[in-house]
C-alpha positions in Angstrom: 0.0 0.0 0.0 1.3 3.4 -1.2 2.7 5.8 2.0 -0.3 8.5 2.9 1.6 11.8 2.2 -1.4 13.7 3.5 -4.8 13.9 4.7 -7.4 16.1 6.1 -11.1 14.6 7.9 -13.9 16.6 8.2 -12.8 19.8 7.1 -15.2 23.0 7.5 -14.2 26.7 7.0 -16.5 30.1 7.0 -15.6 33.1 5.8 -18.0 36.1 7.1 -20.6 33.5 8.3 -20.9 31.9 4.6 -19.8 28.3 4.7 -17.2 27.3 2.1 -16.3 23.8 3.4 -18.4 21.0 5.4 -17.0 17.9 6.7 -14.8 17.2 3.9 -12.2 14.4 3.6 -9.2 14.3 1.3 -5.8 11.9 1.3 -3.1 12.0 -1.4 -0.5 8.9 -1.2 2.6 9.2 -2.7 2.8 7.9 -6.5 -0.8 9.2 -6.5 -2.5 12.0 -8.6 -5.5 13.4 -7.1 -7.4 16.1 -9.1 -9.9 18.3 -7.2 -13.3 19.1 -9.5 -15.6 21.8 -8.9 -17.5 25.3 -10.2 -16.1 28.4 -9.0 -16.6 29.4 -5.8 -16.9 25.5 -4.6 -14.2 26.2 -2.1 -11.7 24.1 -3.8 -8.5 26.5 -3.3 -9.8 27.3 0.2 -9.2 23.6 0.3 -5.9 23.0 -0.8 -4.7 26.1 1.2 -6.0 24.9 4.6 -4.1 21.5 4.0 -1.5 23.6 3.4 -1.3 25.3 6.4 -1.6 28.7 4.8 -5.3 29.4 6.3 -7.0 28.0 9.3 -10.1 25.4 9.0 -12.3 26.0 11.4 -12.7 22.2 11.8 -10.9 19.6 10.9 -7.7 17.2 11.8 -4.7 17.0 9.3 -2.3 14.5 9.3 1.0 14.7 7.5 3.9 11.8 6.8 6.6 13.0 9.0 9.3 15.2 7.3 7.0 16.1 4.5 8.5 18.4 1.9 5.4 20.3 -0.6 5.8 22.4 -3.6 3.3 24.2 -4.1 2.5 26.5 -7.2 -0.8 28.7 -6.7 -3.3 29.9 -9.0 -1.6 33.5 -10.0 1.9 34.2 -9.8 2.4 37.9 -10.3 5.7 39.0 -11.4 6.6 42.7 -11.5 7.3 43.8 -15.5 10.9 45.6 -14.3 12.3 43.2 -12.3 14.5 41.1 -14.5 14.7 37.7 -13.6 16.2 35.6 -16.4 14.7 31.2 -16.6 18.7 30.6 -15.0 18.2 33.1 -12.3 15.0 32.3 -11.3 16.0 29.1 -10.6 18.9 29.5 -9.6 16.8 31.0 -6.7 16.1 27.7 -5.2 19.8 27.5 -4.0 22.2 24.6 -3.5 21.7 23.6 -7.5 23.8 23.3 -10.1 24.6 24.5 -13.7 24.1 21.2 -14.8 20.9 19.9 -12.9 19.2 23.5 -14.1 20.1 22.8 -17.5 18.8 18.8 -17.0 15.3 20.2 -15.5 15.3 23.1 -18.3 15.7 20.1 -20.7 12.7 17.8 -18.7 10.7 20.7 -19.4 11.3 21.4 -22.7 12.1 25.0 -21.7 16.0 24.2 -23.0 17.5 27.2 -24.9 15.4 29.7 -22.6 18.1 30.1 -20.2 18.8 33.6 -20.6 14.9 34.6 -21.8 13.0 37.1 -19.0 10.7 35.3 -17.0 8.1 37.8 -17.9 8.7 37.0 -21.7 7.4 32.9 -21.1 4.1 32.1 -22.8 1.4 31.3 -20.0 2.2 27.4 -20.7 6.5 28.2 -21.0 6.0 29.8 -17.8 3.6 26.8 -16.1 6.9 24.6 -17.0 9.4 26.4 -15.4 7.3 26.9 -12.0 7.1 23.2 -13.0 10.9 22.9 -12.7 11.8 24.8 -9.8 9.5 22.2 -7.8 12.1 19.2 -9.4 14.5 21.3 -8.1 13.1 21.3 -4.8 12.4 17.8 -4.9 9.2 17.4 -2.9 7.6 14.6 -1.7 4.0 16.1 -2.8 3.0 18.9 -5.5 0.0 20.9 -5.3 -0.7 22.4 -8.1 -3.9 25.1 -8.2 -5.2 25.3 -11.9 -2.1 24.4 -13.3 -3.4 25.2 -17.1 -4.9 28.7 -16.5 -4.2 30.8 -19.1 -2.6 27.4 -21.2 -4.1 27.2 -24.9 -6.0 23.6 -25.1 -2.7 22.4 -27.0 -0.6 23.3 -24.7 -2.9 21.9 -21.6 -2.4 18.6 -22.6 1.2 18.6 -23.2 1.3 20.2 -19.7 -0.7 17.2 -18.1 1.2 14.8 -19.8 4.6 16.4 -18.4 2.9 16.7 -14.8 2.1 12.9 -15.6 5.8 12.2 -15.8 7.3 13.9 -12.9 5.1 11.6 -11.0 5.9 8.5 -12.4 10.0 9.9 -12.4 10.4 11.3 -9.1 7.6 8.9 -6.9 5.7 11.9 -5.5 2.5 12.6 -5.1 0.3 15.5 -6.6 -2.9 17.2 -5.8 -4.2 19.3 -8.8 -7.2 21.3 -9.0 -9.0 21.9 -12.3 -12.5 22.3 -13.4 -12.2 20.5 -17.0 -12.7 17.3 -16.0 -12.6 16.1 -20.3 -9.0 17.8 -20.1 -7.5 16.3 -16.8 -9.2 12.6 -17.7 -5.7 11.0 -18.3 -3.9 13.1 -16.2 -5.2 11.9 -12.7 -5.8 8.7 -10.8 -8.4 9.5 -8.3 -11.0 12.3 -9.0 -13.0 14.1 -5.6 -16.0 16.6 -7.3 -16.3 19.4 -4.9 -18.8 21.4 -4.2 -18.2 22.9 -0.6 -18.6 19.4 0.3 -17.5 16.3 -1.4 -20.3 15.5 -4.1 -18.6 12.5 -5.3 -15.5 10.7 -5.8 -13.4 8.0 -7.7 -11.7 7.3 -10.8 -12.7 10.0 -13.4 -14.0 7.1 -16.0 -16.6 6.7 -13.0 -16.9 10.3 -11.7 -17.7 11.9 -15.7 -21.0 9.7 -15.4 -21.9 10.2 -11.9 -25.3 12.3 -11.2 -23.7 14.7 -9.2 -21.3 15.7 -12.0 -23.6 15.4 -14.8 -26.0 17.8 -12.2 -22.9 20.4 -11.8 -21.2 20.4 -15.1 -23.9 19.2 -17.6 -24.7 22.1 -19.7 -20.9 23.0 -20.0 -20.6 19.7 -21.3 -22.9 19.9 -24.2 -20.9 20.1 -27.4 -17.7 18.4 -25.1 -16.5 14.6 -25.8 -14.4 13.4 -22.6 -11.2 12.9 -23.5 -9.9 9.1 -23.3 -7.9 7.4 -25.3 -6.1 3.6 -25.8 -2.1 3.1 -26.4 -1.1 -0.6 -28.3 2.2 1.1 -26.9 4.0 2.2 -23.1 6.9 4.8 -22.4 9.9 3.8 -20.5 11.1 6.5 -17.5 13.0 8.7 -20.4 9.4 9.3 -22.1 10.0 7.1 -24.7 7.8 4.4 -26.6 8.2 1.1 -26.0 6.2 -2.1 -26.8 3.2 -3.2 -24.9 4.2 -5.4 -21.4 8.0 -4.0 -21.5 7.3 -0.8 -19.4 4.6 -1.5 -16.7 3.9 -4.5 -14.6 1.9 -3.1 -11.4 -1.5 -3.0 -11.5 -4.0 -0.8 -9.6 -7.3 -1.6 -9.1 -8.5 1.3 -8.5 -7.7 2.7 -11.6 -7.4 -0.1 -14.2 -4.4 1.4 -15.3 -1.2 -0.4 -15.1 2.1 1.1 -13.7 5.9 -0.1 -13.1 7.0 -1.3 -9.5 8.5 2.2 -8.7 6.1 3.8 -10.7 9.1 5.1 -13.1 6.5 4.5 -15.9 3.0 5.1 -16.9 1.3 5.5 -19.8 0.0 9.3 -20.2 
């Protein structure tokens, strides 16, 4: 059984004597990506900031593996137009790194050649992958990631997934996203909670696009929408590359139908 990073049990938070939370439950393991659902205003970043320690619930008990490292990237980053930070610097910033392991992560990002490019300068998706990088760099045991694609063309949003796909299955971590495009994030998570100041319902996302509850939240956004699955006759090794069926993965979780290697070094995304 995977290790429990973190976990929260009957959460509840007001704000002004609205309620924005009630009794909710959430655990991430490690090797495990867990994508929070939900309409605006569902409380989900009021969520992943009281796990994080960054506001107070008003109820609740958290429980974190001991020694726990988190990198956490929020929703908005602002970054003032005359400070100039170059990709190296900005990095840099995380201290105790190398030339060489920024210019390995700059390659696992596909943000090689950038070095010396103005952080302000990055594309909304260029600059998603280096916030993306400075977390490798930090080498956390969980990432929490809060709308990772905002501002990401729909190109661009699944090459991002795909990438935060493979720093779980390279580094063994575990990662709690929170999206509302559940037909986007589909291959991109293991284990789906739909949120609507309280847990509405929860499970693999194969299960959780057909539940009541979702289709009762998200249906009329979803006219027009296919969700997004797909089927490989092929697996990637723990570079990214393709290699034949049965060669890559051998673990399989039940939970998911969805077969990984014993360290989780590779999955298909």
């Amino acid at each position: 059984m995977s290790e429990q990073l973190i976990s929260v049990e009957k959460a509840r938070l007001e704000f002004g004597g609205q309620l924005v939370l009630q009794d909710v439950d959430l655990a991430v393991s490690r090797g495990e990506i867990v994508t929070l659902i939900g309409p605006n205003g569902a409380g989900k970043s009021c969520l992943v900031k009281g796990l994080l320690g960054l506001i107070a619930f008003d109820q609740g008990k958290i429980v974190k593996s001991p020694g726990l490292t988190i990198g956490y990237v929020p929703q908005k980053l602002h970054i003032d137009e005359i400070m100039p930070v170059s990709v190296n610097r900005f990095l840099k910033m995380v201290g105790g790194v190398t030339a060489s392991e920024v210019a390995a992560v700059l390659n696992e990002v596909q943000l090689q050649g950038h070095d010396n490019t103005a952080i302000q300068r990055l594309s909304g998706g260029e600059l998603q992958r280096l916030l993306l990088a400075r977390i490798i760099l930090q080498k956390p045991d969980l990432v929490v990631l809060d709308e990772p694609a905002q501002g990401v063309d729909i190109i661009g949003q699944q090459s991002l997934y795909n990438l935060i796909v493979s720093i779980r299955d390279r580094y063994n971590c575990g990662i709690l996203m929170v999206s509302h495009d559940l037909h986007l994030v589909m291959e991109a998570t293991d284990r789906v909670l739909c949120l609507n100041r309280h847990i509405c319902c929860t499970g693999h996302p194969d299960s959780i696009s057909q539940h009541p509850e979702y289709l009762k939240l998200f249906g009329d956004a979803l006219d027009g929408f296919a969700v997004y699955t797909h089927h490989h006759d092929h697996e990637h090794d723990s570079h990214g590359n393709v290699v034949p069926l049965g060669s890559g993965c051998q673990h399989w979780d039940e939970s998911s139908g969805c077969k990984h290697g014993p360290d989780k070094e590779s999955q298909d995304g």
